[in-house]
C-alpha positions, 0 to 999 in steps of 0.5 A: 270205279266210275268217275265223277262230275265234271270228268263224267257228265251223262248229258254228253250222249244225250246232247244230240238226235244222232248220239242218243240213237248211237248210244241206245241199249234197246232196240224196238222194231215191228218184227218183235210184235205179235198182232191179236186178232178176234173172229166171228161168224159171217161175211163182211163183217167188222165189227168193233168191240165198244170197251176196246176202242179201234178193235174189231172182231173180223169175219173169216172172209175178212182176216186174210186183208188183215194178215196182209196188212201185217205183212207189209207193216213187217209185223211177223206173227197173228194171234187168233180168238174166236168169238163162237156163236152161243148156240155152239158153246157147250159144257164140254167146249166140243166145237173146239175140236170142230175142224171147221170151227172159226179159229180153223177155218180163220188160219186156213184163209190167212194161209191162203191169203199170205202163204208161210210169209206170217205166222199163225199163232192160236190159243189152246184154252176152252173158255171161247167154247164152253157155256159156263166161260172157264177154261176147262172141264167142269164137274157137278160142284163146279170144280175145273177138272185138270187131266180131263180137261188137258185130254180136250186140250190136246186134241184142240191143239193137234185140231189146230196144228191140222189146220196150218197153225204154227205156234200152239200157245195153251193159255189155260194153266193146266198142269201137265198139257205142255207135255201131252201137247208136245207128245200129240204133236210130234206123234202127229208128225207135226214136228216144227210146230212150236209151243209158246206156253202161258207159263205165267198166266195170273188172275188178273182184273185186267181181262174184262175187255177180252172177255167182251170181246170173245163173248164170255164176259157174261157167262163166266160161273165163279172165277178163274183163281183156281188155275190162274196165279195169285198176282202176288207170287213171284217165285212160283211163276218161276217154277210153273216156267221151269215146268213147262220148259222142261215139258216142251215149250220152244218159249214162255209167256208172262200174262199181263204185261206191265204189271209183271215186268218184274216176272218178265225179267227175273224168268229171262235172266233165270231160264236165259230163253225166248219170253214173251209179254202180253199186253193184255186188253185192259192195259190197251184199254188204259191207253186209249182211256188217258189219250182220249182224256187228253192225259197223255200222248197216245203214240208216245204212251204205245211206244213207250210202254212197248220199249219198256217190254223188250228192256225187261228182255222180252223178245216180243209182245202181243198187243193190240197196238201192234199196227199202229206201233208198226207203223210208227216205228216204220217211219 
């Protein structure tokens, strides 16, 4: 039983700089961040994204002086998307099986560029590829086919995993590709290639940015809640976890971020394994929004909200501050 006032006064620890730090139950440094990063066609080119203040989309020749810059902030991991061309988007997403496409010719450079020193992380979905902007095949009544379209997926993962990609992360919420995924893997001999599933993707308003930013904001047909979850299911998100676990996946996603802290926590203390967040762009967004208004301090809010991730027991997060929190947290 706790003790009572005066006995116990909580301030005590607070009182000094040393104490609080002393006494502090979590813990955020640059190693827990993932860095997202967008790619286009050409050379030289940075290109920012006009609804995601500070972000760019980078041409190939140009992502390797990204990944070095991760490296030295100690930022550990990159994801990548790509923002094909519209002249190679298709019904049937087929340039997401083009071994020169941009999200394979992307992680070859930042292989030349760093060696094994960061990790490669790419998205197995087929919304940057196809015409109509959903995720997967489509049939003539608009309907986004499953076991079709995870056949596609499994050849997109082997086509990245072949192109030095080291976490295959499916953010399309077909039933069934962790498992077809991990089976294509390991028959390709691609054995240490880990899989971080979207397990908990919903159907969220708080993608907009990132469609902008991959290109398919204006060609999307319909929406996504078909495969997408319902944002107001929780115990589902639970089973879709268990699901992709036992198909394979190394670890899991939940997708927002800070809207579904509470998913975050109940699938750590469920499944006791490596979850992860993604602050999505239109959390981003929010940020850079209220810190441009003057309603907040930008530096406080990126950490702040960063902090509140790794306390709902996440072991990393995807966000687009991740340089500007590394650097903070560096010192």
């Amino acid at each position: 039983m706790m003790g009572s006032y005066p006995a116990v006064r909580l301030r005590r620890t607070r009182a000094h700089a040393w104490s609080r730090a002393l006494h502090r139950q979590t813990v955020l440094t640059p190693a827990d961040l993932i860095w997202p990063l967008f790619v286009t066609e050409g050379r030289g080119v940075e290109e920012p994204i006009g609804t995601l203040p500070g972000v760019s989309r980078w041409s190939v020749d140009r992502i390797g002086e990204r990944a070095l810059e991760a490296v030295s902030l100690g930022i550990p991991c990159l994801a990548l998307f790509p923002n094909t061309p519209a002249d190679k988007r298709s019904e049937d997403g087929q340039e997401a099986l083009n071994p020169d496409n941009l999200m394979c010719r992307a992680a070859k450079a930042i292989r030349d560029a760093c060696g094994s020193d960061i990790g490669i992380l790419t998205d197995v979905a087929l919304d940057p590829y196809t015409s109509h902007g959903q995720d997967g095949l489509v049939d003539d009544a608009g309907n986004v086919l499953n076991d079709d379209t995870v056949a596609v997926l499994v050849d997109q993962a082997v086509n990245q995993a072949e192109a030095g990609a080291d976490i295959i992360a499916p953010s399309d919420m077909m039933d069934g590709r962790v498992k077809a995924i991990r089976m294509a893997l390991e028959m390709g001999g691609h054995h240490n290639v880990q899989i971080m599933s979207y397990a908990a993707k919903y159907a969220s308003a708080f993608y907009g940015p990132f469609r902008d930013a991959v290109g398919s904001r204006g060609l999307l047909k319909g929406d996504k809640k078909t495969y997408q979850m319902d944002p107001a299911n929780g115990e589902e998100a639970l089973r879709e976890v268990a699901l992709d676990l036992a198909e394979g996946a190394d670890s899991v996603m939940v997708k927002p971020g800070l809207p579904y802290l509470d998913i975050a926590c109940r699938v750590k203390e469920r499944f006791e394994v490596p979850v992860f967040a993604y602050q999505v762009s239109g959390e981003y967004a929010m940020i850079e929004a209220a810190a441009a208004a003057g309603a907040g301090e930008r530096e406080a809010l990126v950490l702040e909200t960063l902090m509140a991730f790794k306390r709902a027991g996440c072991s990393g997060v995807l966000t687009y501050h991740a340089p500007l929190a590394a650097r903070l947290l560096g010192g």
